[in-house]
Structures are given as C-alpha cells and as structure tokens.
TIVEXPA-134251 format. One record per residue (C-alpha): residue in one letter; x, y, z. Coordinates in pm, whole numbers, padded with zeros to 5 digits, always signed. Last residue first. Example, Ala and Ser with C-alpha at 12.3 -4.5 7.8 and 13.67 -1.06 7.14 Angstrom:
REM residues 2
S+01367-00106+00714/A+01230-00450+00780/
//
This chain:
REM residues 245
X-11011-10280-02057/X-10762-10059-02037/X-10885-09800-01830/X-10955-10027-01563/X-10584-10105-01545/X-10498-09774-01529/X-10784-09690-01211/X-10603-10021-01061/X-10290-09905-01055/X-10412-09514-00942/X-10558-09732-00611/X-10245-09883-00578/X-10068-09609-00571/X-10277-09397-00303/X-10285-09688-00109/X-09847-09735-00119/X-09858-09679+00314/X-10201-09646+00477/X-09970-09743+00811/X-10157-10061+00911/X-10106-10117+00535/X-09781-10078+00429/X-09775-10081+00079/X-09530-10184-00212/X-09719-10236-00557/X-09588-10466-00832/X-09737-10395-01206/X-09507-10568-01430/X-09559-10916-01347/X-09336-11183-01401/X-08942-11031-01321/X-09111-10785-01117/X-09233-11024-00834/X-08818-11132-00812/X-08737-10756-00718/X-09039-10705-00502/X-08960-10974-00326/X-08617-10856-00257/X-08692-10556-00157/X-08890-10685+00080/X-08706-10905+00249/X-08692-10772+00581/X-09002-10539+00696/X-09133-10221+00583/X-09352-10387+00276/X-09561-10525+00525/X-09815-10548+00159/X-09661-10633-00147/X-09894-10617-00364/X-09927-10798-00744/X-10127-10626-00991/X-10307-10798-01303/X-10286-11104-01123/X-10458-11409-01296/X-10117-11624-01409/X-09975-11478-01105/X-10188-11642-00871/X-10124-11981-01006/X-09835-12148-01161/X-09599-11865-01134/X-09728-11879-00761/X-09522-12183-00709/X-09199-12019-00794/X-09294-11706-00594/X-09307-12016-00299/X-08931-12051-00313/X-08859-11710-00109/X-09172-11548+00050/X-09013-11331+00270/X-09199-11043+00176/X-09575-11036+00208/X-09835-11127-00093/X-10149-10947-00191/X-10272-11040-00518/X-10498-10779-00703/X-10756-10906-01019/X-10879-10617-01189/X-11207-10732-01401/X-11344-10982-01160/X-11581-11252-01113/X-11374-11507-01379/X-11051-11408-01259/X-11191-11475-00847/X-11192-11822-00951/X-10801-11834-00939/X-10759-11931-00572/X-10473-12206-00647/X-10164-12041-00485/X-10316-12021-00117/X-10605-12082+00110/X-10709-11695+00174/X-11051-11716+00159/X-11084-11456-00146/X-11152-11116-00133/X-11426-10940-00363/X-11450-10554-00378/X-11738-10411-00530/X-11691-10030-00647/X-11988-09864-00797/X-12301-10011-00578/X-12621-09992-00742/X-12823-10211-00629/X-12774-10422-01008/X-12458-10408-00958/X-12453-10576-00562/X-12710-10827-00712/X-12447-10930-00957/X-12170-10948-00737/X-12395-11172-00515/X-12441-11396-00776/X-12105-11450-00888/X-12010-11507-00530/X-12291-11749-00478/X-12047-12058-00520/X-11789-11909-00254/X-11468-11835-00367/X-11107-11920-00298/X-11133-12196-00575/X-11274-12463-00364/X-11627-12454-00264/X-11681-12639+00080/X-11917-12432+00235/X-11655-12109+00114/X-11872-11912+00410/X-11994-11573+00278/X-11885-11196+00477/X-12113-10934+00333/X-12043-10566+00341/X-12261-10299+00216/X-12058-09940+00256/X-12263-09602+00131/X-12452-09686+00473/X-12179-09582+00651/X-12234-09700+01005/X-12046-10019+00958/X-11712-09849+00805/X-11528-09819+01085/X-11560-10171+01216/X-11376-10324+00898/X-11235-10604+01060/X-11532-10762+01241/X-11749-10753+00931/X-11473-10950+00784/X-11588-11260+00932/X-11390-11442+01113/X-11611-11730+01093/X-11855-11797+00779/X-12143-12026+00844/X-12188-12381+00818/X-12322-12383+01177/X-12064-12643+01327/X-11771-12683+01102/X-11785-12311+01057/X-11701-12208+00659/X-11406-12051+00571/X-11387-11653+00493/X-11483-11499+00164/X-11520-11136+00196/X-11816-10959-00039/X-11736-10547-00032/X-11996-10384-00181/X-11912-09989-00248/X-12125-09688-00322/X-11893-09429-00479/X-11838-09042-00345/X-11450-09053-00420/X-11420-09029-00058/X-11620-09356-00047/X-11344-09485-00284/X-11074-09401-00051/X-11226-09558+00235/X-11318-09827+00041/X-10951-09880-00048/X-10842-09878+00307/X-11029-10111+00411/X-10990-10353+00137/X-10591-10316+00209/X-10673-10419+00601/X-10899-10721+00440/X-10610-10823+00224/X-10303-10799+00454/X-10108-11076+00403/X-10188-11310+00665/X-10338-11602+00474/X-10199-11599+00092/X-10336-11405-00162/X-10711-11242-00328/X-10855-10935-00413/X-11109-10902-00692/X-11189-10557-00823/X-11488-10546-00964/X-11584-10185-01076/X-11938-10154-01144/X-12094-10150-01446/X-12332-09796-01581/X-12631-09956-01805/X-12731-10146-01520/X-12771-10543-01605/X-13155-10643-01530/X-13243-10768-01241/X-13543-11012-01324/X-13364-11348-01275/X-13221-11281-00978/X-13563-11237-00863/X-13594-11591-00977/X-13303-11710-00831/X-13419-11576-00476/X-13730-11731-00546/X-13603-12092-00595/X-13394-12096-00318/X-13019-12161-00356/X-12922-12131-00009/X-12660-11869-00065/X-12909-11741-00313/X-13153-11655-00071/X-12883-11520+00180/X-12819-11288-00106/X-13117-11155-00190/X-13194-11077+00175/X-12920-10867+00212/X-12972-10672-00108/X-13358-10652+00042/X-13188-10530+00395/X-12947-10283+00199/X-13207-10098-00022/X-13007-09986-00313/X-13330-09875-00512/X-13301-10192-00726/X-13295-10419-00449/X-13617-10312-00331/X-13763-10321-00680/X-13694-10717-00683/X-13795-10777-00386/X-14105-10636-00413/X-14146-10810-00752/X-14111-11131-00568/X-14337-11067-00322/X-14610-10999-00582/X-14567-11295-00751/X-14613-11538-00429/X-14472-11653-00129/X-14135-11548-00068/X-14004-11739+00171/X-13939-11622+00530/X-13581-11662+00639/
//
C-alpha cells in the first residue's frame, strides 16, 4: 500500500470516501487495519452524516448460519434500495496474518453489485469476536454512505460481546440442539442480544430451543436459511427494534 504522502493526498482520500467510492473505502480501511498515521488522520476528517446507518451486529456460535442469514438480509435490504457494508470477522492466518475463509467467498452473488461493499478482517489476535478496526471501519462505511452495515463476529463462542458496543441491534444466531450451553449463554450472548435466531430451525430440537430461548429473551426468530425460511421476520424484528431506540 502506497502511503499517503502529503496534505493533498489526504484530502483526496478523504472526498473519495465521501462520494461512496469503493476502492478509497477500501483503502481506508486497510490503512487503519495497519494503524497508519494517515489513514487515522483521514479518519479524522469524516465527519458523522446527518442520516446514521443501521448497524446491525450479528454474532453466535461456529456453524450457525450467520454469513448465509447476512446474505439474505442484504438481499432484502438492497431490494429496499439501501447501500449496505457488510464487515465479516473471520480468524486470522497463522502464516500471512490475514483473514481465511473469508466471507467474500460466501456471498458470491452479491460481488457484482456495487450497492454491496464487503470486507472480510482477520481478528489478529483481538478477542471479543471483533477485530480492533471494526469500529473504524463501521465508521468509514457511514460516512460512504452505506445505509445498512452488517457486522458478524468470528464465531468463537459465548464471550463475543464487543459487537454491543459497534452495534445498535445486536442478532445471535444459535442452532437447535444446544441443550446445557443456553445456560452458558445467559452469561454472555444473551446479555447483548436484542434478538436471538434460531437458524436450521427444520431439524430436531428446535422447538425446544426455541422454547428455553424464550424464557430470557423475548424476541426469538426461527429461520431456515438455505431455504430463505423466517427472513422476512427477522428483518421486521429488527426494523421494531430500530424503532425503539
């Protein structure tokens, strides 16, 4: 990555990201990923839009669905005519540092829509389910332009409750069967959920799950994913939500 060199580049930068320009929002971000000096200072000089964005954070244990729900809910939004940011947290590579199975891979039918930005960032050793320039690249996303941002987690379990502080709807995605670990999620996850999904929810033990998930959480979504299943409800949940805040 080429440093910016000089005033000028940095206000070029700055107004690039401000028209939405996805290579310059790109840029940004990778910047601040590597916490260079520039990048925070054109960070510095985005002002906060006058419209927010929706931040809808999306987080829950490995193999639950989250990056099949995301899909679907951009799709949804984009039908809505919104810009959407979708930042996916994956674990870092022990060899480059960089994020492996990215996201970027899952959500194929979205790449050639330029209304969809998606970024996948490595955790580089940040606990929390986040990555440290998460906050960051929300921001940027905002300040581009984007309506909808969608952040998802890394997946590590009952103790990713970062995402709370990045966004206003928080969504956990859970899959039935999960028996004595709701009790460990009381600790965690569902102290931040505002809505709780159970995603897969055509197999064995869902009703069940859903059943004990209600007992701490009023707002407890069932969706099938691969099937598009319970999107249209969860994406009214977190419209109600929104407009409570």
């Amino acid at each position: 990555m080429t440093r910016l060199r000089h005033e000028g580049d940095t206000a070029s930068l700055t107004r690039l990201v401000k028209a939405g320009d996805a290579r310059a929002v790109s840029r940004l971000i990778t910047m601040l990923e590597n916490r260079e000096p520039e990048g925070l200072a054109v960070l510095q000089r985005l002002e906060s839009p006058t419209t927010r964005a929706t931040v809808i954070g999306m987080t829950g244990y490995p193999g639950a669905g989250k990056s099949t729900l995301i899909d679907h809910l951009a799709t949804v939004y984009r039908q809505q005519g919104k810009k959407v940011g979708i930042i996916a947290v994956d674990p870092s590579s022990p060899n480059t540092g960089g994020a492996i199975l990215g996201d970027r891979i899952r959500m194929q039918d979205h790449s050639c829509d330029t209304g969809v930005f998606i970024r996948s960032m490595a955790t580089r050793g940040q606990h929390g389910g986040l990555a440290s320039a998460t906050r960051d690249a929300v921001r940027v996303l905002e300040a581009a332009g984007y309506d909808v941002i969608l952040a998802e987690t890394v997946g590590v379990g009952q103790d990713e409750v970062d995402v709370a502080a990045v966004a206003q709807t928080v969504v956990a995605v859970v899959a039935p069967g999960l028996g004595d670990e709701v009790q460990a999620m009381k600790a965690g996850l569902l102290e931040v959920a505002h809505i709780v999904v159970v995603n897969k929810g055509d197999r064995e033990g869902a009703d069940s799950t859903v059943r004990d998930l209600k007992e701490w959480i009023p707002t407890v979504i069932r969706t099938v994913a691969v099937k598009g299943d319970g999107i249209p409800e969860l994406v009214e949940a977190i419209a109600a939500h929104q407009r409570n805040l």
